[in-house]
N, C-alpha and C positions, 0 to 999 in steps of 0.2 A: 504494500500500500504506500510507503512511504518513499521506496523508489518510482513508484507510477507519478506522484505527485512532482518530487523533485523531476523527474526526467520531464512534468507538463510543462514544467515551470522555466526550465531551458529548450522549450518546444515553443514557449509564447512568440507571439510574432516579433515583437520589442526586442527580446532579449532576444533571438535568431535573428535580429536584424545589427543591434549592439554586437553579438559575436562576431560578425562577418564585417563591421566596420572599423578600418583601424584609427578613425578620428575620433570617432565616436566614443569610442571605448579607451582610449589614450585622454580623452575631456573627464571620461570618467573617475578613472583612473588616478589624473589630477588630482580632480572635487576629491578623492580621498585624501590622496597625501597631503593637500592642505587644510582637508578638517583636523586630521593628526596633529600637525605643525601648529594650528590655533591652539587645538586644546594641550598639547604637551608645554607650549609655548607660554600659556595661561596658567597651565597647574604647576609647571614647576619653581617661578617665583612665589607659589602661595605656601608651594610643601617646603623650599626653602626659608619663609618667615618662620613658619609651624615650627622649624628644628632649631630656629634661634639666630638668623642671621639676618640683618638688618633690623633690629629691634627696635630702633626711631621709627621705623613706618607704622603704625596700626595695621593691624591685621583688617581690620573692618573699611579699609580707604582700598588694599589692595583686593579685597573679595566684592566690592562694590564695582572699580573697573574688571577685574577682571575675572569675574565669576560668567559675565553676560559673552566674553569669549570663550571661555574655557565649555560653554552650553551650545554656542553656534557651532563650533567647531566639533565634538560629539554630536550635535545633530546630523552635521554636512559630512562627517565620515560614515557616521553608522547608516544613511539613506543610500553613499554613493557604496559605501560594502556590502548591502544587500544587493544593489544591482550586479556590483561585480560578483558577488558568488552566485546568483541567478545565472550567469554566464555559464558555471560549471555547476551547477548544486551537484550532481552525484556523484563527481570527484571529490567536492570539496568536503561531501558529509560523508563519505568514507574516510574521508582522515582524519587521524589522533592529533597530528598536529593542527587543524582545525579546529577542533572540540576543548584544544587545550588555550588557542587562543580565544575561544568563546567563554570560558574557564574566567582567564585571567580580566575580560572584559566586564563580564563579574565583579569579578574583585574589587577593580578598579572601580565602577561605580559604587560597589558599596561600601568603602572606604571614603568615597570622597562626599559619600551622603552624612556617614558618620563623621567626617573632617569638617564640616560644614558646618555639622549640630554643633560640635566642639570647638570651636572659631570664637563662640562665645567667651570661652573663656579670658580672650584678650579683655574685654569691656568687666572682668571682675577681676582681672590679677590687680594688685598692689605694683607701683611703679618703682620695686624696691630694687630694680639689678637683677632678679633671677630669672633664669630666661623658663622658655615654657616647659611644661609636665615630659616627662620621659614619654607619655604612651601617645603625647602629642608630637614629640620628634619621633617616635617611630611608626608611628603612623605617617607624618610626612614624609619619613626615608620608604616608609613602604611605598606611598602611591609613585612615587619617583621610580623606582623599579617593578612598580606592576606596568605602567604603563609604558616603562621601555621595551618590558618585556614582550605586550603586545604588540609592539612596532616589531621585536626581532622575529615572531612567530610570523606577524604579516608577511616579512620580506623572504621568510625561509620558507613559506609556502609557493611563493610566486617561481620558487627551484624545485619542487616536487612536482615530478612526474605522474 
């Protein structure tokens, strides 16, 4: 059933039309790599604040600018990565390393949903010199390596046969 689906799905006229254009799908392609680049771009001066660096800025000035990039840019990858795995879905949901970057994209959101709740905590620390909670730096160092992580799985997929 689920390969009948996948296989409609890269049967669609759209996407049999995207497969066989190389502008097309090179446009698309793009729209990923620069929703990537927004959002990696966006989150990682935030998860760098979170682990203690640059402590003159307020956390709450850098998630105000750039929370609303770090969201387009997850919108405009995850729409332009559906198209592209439409391209292949039955290759692409046969693989581990697929499912594992599907895994880690996970992660990444629900890390940064909990980074987000916890962001608060700038607007109740004391301005006494210490810098933030340990499980807020490691949480910052995490989403910085979950989300490289899924860039390295994206581009190790694009070499699987």
């Amino acid at each position: 059933m689920a390969a009948e689906f996948l296989t409609a799905i890269q049967e669609f006229a759209p996407v049999a039309a995207l497969h066989s254009s190389r502008w097309s799908y090179a446009t698309v392609n793009t729209a990923h790599i620069v929703g990537l680049a927004l959002l990696l771009g966006a989150i990682v001066p935030l998860d760098l604040r979170l682990m203690g660096w640059r402590r003159a800025v307020p956390i709450a000035a850098l998630v105000r600018v750039l929370l609303p990039v770090a969201i387009f840019g997850l919108a405009l990858a995850i729409t332009a990565g559906l198209v592209l795995f439409s391209v292949r879905a039955s290759e692409y949901a046969a693989l581990p390393l697929f499912w594992v970057k599907m895994a880690l994209v996970a992660c990444g959101l629900a890390n940064a949903v909990l980074l987000h709740r916890a962001a608060a905590w700038e607007a109740q620390q004391t301005h006494d010199g210490a810098g933030p909670p340990m499980r807020l730096r490691a949480a910052g160092a995490l989403s910085i390596l979950l989300w490289l992580s899924v860039i390295a799985c994206g581009r190790l997929l694009a070499f699987v046969d």
